[in-house]
C-alpha positions as CSV (number, residue, x, y, z in Angstrom):
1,X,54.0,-23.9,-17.6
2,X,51.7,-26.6,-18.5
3,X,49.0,-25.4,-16.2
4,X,49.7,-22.1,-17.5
5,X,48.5,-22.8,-20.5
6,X,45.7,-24.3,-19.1
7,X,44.3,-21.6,-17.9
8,X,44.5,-19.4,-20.7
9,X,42.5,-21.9,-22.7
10,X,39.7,-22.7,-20.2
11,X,39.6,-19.0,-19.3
12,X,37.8,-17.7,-22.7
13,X,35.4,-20.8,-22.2
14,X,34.4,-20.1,-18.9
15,X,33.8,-16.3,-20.1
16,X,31.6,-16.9,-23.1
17,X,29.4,-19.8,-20.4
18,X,29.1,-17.0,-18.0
19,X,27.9,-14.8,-21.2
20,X,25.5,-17.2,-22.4
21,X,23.5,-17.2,-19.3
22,X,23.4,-13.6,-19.0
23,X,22.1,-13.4,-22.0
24,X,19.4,-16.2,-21.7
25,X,16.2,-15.1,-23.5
26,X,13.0,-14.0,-20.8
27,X,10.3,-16.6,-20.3
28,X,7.4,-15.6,-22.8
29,X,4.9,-17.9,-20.7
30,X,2.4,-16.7,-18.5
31,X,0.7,-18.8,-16.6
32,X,-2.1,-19.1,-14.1
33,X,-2.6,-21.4,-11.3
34,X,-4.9,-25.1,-12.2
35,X,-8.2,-24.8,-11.4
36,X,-11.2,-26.2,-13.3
37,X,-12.6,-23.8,-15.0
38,X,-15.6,-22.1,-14.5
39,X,-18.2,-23.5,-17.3
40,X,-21.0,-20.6,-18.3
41,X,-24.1,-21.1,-20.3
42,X,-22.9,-19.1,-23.2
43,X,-22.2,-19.7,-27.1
44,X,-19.4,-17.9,-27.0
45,X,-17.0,-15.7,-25.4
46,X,-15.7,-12.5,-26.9
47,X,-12.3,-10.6,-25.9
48,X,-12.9,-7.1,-27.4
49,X,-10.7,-3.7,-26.9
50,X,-12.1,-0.4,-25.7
51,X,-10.8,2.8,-28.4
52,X,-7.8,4.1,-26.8
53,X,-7.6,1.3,-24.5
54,X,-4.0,0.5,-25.4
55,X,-1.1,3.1,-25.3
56,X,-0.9,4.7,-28.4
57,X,2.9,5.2,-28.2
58,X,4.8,2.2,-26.1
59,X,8.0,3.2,-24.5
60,X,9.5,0.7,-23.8
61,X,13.0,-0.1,-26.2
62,X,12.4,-3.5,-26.3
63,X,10.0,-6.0,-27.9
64,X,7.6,-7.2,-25.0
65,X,8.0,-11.1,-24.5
66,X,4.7,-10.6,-23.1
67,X,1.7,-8.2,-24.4
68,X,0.0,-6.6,-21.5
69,X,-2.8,-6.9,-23.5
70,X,-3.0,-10.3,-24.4
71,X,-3.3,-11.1,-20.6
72,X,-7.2,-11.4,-20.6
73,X,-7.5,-13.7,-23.7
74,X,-5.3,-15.6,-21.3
75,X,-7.0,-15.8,-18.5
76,X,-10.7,-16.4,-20.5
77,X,-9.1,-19.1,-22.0
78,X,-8.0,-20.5,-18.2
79,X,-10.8,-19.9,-16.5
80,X,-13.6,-19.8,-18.4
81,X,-15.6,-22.5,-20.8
82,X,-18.9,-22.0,-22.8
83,X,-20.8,-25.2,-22.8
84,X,-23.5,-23.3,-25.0
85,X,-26.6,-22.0,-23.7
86,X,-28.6,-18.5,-24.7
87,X,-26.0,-16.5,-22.8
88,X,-23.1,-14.6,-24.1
89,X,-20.0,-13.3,-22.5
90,X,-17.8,-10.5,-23.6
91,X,-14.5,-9.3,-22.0
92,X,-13.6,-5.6,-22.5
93,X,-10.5,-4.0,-21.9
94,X,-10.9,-1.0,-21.0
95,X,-6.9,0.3,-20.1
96,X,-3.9,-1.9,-21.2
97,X,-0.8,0.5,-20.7
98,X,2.7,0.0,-19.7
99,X,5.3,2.9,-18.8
100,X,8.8,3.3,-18.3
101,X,9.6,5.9,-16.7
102,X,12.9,7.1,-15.7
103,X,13.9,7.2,-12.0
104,X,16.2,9.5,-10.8
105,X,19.7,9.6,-9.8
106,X,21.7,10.6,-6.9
107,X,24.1,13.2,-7.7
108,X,27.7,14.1,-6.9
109,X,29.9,11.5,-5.0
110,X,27.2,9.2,-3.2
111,X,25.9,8.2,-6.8
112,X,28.9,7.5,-8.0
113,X,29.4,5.0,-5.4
114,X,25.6,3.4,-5.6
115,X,23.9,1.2,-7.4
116,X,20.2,2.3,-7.7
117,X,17.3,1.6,-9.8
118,X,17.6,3.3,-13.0
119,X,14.1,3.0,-14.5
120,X,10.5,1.3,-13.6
121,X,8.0,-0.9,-15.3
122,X,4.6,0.2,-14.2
123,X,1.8,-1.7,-16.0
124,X,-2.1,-0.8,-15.4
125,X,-4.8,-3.1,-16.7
126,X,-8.5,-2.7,-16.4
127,X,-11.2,-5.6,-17.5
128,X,-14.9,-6.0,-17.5
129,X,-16.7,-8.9,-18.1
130,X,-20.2,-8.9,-18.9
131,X,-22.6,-12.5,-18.8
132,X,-26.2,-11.2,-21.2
133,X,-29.2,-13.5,-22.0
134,X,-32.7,-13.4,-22.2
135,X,-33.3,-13.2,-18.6
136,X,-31.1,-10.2,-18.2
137,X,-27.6,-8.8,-17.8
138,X,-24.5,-9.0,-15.6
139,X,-20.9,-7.3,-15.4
140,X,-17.7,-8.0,-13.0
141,X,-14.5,-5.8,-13.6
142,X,-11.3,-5.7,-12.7
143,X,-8.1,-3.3,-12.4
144,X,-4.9,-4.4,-11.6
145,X,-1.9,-2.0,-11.3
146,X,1.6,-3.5,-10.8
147,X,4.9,-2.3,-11.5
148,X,9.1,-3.3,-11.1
149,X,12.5,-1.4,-11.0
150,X,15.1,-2.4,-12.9
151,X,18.5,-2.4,-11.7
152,X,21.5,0.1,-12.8
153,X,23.5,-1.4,-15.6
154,X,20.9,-4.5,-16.0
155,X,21.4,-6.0,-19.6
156,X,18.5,-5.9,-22.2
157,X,18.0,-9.7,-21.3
158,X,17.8,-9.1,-17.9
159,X,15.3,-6.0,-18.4
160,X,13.2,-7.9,-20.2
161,X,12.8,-10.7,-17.7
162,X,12.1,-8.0,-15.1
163,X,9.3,-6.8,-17.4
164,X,7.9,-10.9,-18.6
165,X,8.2,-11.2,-14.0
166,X,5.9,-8.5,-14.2
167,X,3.6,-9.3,-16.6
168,X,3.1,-12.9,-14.5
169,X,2.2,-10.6,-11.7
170,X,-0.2,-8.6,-13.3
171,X,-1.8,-11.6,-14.5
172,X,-2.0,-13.1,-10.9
173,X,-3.5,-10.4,-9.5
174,X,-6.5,-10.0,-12.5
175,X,-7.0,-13.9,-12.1
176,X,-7.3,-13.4,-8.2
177,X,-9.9,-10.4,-8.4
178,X,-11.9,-11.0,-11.6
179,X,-12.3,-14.5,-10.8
180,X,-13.8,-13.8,-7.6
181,X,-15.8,-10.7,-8.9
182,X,-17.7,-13.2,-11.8
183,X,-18.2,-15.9,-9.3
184,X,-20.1,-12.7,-6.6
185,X,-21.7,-10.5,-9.7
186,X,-22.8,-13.5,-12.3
187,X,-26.4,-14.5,-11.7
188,X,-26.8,-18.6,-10.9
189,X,-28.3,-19.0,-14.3
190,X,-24.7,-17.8,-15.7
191,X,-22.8,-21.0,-14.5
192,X,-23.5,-24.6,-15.5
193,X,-23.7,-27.9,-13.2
194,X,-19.8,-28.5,-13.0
């Protein structure tokens, strides 16, 4: 009887633990990998937005714990420093959009008995970064498309860190090609000793 009882009181804990977690909120950090960054004879460095760069109408239900957006302030910040110098640098997004798109659904008996993904994340992000001075001009770009399926039944908490893994992806994947597209299109004069 005594063990019983027990049960029925550790029972609700366990529930509401087990709630908790699923629940936990999405990581709102995106990071990228250390590496020194890449120091450019500029006074400054400008993150600007192309008209109609950004969706104009999100889709998504949910607050972003990430902005798509936001992803190249990020990665200026990471990779590159102005150690001052004639030269200035200007990132431009050109596309920041994210979609989600329903996906559809077997019918009759089959679905019943599945579980499939229900929608996807697809996220397409487009950069160009331009070095200018007296001696000239240079430009790199970048686009980057990703996307993720979500789960059937997946909670909002779960959704969303399906949407912040994504993000993380996306920002991988700029870091890796507009890195190496600066360091191949920037003239010599652009970079400082290290």
């Amino acid at each position: 009887m005594a063990i019983a009882r027990f049960a029925l009181f550790i029972a609700p804990l366990a529930m509401a633990a087990l709630a908790a977690c699923a629940s936990a909120p999405a990581s709102t950090d995106v990071s990228f990998a250390p590496v020194k960054p890449m120091s450019v004879r500029a006074s400054s460095i400008e993150v600007q937005k192309a008209p109609g760069a950004e969706s104009p109408s999100a889709t998504l239900d949910f607050t972003p714990p990430v902005a798509l957006v936001d992803l190249p302030q990020d990665w200026a910040k990471a990779r590159l420093s102005a150690v001052g110098g004639p030269g200035k640098v200007t990132i431009l997004i050109t596309e920041a959009r994210v979609e989600d798109r329903p996906l559809p659904h077997k019918q009759g008996l089959s679905g019943l008995f599945s579980f499939e993904p229900t929608e996807e994340f697809e996220a397409r992000l487009a950069v160009r970064v331009t070095f200018q001075d007296g001696d000239g001009f240079a430009a790199a770009s970048a686009s980057v498309k990703a996307s993720a399926t979500v789960p059937e039944h997946s909670s909002n908490a779960e959704r969303q860190a399906i949407y912040a893994k994504l993000m993380q992806d996306v920002a991988e994947a700029l870091d890796r090609e507009l890195s190496g597209q600066v360091r191949d299109h920037f003239p010599y004069r652009a970079f400082a000793a290290p």
